[in-house]
matplotlib code that plots the C-alpha trace (Angstrom):
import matplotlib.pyplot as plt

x = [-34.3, -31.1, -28.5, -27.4, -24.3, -22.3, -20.0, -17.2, -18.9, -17.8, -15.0, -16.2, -19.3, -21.3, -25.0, -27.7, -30.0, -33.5, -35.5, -39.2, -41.2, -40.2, -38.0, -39.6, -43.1, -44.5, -46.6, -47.3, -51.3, -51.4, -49.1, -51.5, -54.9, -53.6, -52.8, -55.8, -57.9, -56.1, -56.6, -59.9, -60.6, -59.1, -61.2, -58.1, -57.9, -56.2, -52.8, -51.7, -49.2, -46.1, -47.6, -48.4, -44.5, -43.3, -45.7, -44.1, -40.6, -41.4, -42.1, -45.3, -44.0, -42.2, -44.7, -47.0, -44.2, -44.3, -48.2, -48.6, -45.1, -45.6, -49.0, -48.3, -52.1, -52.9, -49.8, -50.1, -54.0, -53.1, -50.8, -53.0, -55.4, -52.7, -52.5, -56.0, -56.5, -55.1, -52.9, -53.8, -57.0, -54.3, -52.0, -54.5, -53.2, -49.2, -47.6, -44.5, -42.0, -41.6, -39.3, -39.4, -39.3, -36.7, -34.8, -34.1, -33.9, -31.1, -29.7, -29.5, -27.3, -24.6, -25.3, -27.2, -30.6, -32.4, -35.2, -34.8, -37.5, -39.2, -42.1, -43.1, -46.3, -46.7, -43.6, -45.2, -48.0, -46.7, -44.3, -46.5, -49.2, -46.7, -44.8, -41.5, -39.9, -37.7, -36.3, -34.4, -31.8, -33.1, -35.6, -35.2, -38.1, -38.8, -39.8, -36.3, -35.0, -35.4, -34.9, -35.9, -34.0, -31.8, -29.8, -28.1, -29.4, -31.8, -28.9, -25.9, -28.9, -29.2, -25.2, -24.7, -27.5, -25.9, -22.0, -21.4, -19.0, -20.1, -17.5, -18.8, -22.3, -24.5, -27.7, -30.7, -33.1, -34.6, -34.7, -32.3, -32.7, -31.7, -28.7, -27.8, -29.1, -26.0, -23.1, -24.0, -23.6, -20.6, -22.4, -22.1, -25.6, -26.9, -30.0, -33.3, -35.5, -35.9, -35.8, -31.9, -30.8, -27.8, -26.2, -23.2, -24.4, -27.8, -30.3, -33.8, -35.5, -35.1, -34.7, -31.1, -29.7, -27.9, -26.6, -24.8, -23.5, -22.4]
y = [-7.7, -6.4, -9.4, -8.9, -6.9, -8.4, -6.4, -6.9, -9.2, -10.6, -13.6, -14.9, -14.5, -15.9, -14.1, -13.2, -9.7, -9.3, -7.0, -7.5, -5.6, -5.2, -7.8, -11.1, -9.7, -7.7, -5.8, -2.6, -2.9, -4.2, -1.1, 1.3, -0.3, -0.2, 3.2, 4.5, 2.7, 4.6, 7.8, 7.3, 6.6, 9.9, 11.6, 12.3, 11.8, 8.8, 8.7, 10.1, 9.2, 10.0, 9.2, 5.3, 4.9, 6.4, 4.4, 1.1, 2.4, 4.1, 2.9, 3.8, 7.0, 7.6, 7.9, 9.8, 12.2, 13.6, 13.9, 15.9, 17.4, 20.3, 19.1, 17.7, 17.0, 15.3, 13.1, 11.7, 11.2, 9.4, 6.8, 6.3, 5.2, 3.4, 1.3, 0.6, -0.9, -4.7, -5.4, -9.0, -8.4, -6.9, -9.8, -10.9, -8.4, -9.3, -11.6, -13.8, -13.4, -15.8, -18.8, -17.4, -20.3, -22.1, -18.9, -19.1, -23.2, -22.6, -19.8, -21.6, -24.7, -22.4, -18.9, -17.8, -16.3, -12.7, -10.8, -7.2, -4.8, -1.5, -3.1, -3.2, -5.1, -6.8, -8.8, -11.8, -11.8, -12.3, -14.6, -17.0, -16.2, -17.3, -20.2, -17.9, -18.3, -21.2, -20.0, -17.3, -17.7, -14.0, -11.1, -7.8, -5.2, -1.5, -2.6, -4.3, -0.8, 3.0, 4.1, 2.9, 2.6, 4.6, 4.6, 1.0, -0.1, -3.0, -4.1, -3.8, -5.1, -8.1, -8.6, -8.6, -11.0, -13.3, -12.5, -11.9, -9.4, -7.0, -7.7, -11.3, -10.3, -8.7, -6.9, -7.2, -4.1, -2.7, 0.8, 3.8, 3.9, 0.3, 1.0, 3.5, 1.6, -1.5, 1.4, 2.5, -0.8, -1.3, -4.1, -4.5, -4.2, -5.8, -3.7, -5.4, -3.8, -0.7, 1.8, 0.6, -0.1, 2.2, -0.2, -1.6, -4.8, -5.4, -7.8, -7.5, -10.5, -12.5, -15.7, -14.3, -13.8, -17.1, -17.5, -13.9, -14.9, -18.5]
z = [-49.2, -47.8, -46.7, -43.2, -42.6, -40.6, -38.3, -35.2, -32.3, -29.5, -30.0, -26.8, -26.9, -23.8, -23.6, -26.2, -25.1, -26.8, -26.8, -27.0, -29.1, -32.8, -32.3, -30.5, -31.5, -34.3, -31.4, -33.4, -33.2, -29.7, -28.1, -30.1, -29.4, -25.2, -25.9, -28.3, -24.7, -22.2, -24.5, -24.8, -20.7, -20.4, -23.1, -25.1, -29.0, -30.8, -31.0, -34.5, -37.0, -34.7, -31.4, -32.7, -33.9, -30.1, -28.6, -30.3, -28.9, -25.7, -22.0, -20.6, -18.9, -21.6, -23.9, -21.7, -20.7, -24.3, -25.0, -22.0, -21.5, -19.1, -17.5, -14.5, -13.7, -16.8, -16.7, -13.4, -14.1, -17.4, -15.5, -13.0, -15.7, -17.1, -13.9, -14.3, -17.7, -18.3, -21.3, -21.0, -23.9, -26.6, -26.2, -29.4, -32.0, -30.7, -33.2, -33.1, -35.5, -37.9, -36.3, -32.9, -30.9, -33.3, -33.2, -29.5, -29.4, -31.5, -29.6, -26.6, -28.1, -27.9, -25.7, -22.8, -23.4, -22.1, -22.6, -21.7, -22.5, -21.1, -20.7, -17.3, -15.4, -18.6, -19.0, -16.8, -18.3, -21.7, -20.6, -19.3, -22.4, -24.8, -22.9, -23.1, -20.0, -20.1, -23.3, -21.1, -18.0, -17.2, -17.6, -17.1, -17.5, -16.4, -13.0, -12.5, -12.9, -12.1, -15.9, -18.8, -22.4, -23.2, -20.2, -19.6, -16.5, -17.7, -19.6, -17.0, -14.6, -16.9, -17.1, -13.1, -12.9, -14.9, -14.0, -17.5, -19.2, -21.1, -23.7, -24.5, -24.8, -27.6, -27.3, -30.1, -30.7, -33.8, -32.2, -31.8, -28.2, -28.0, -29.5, -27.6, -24.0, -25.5, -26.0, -22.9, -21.6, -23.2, -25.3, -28.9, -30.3, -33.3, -35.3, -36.7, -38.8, -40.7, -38.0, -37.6, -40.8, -40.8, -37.5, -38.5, -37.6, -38.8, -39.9, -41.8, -39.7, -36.9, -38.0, -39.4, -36.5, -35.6, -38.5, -38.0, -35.0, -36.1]

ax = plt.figure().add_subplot(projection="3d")
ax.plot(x, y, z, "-o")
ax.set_aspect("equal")
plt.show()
């Protein structure tokens, strides 16, 4: 395994960003399996091979957006189904990364704590489901917001909400639409995972990430 590489963070810095999936959860299954049901409501085939990896990175829309780009009938029908079928059931196959909860005990000795994901009516839910929401002073989802990742807002959303600087936080997200969401932001970003491993600031696993920042 690859040591982290560390990189220039904030000398001051005040608030740690997280993204969700990929980097709180190993959600992989449980995004495809809600997807693979929707699909199959609508009489559509599985996702394949490249639709399962954007539906691990993509919101909702997103997602939907690209399987049935230029059919405007099928993809409001296929949100609307969305809207129908509960997450809740594939909250099962979502795993916590190893140290999780110690990851963000220790976090919050010393920095403010977010979640800020594109998930949308499922950010309660799995809050509550895994006993997550005093480890954050806020959380920001797709709902919060008009667009989701890439563009900033969740993350300049997230900032205001807390009256911090941009300069003295750091956002975490182990895709390349999270890193661009934090330069948009202004917001040094720090990569997990494979999908980011040419960040300048990246680590393999979670529970690596305070000691980066220490």
């Amino acid at each position: 395994m690859r040591a982290a590489r560390p990189a220039t963070l904030p000398p001051a810095l005040e608030l740690v960003m997280l993204d969700c999936d990929g980097v709180l959860f190993e959600s992989f299954e449980a995004n495809v399996a809600y997807y693979d049901a929707i699909l199959a409501r609508l009489g559509e085939p599985a996702l394949d091979a490249a639709g399962r990896e954007l539906a691990h990175r993509l919101s909702t829309g997103q997602l939907f957006e690209h399987l049935f780009a230029g059919d405007a009938q099928r993809l409001e029908h296929s949100l609307g189904v969305a809207r129908q079928i509960e997450y809740a059931p594939f909250f099962e196959r979502m795993t916590p990364m190893p140290g999780l909860f110690e990851v963000l005990d220790q976090l919050r000795r010393s920095w403010r704590t977010a979640m800020v994901t594109n998930r949308s009516a499922t950010v309660e839910p799995l809050l509550a489901r895994f006993g997550l929401g005093a480890h954050f002073d806020a959380v920001v989802g797709l709902l919060d917001v008009t667009r989701p990742k890439p563009a900033p807002d969740m993350i300049e959303l997230c900032l205001e909400r807390l009256g911090v600087a941009a300069s003295r936080s750091v956002y975490v997200g182990d895709s390349p639409t999270d890193g661009q969401a934090a330069r948009a932001a202004g917001v040094s970003f720090i990569g997990i995972g494979a999908a980011v491993a040419d960040e300048a600031c990246w680590i393999a696993r979670l529970d690596e990430l305070v000691g980066l920042l220490a």
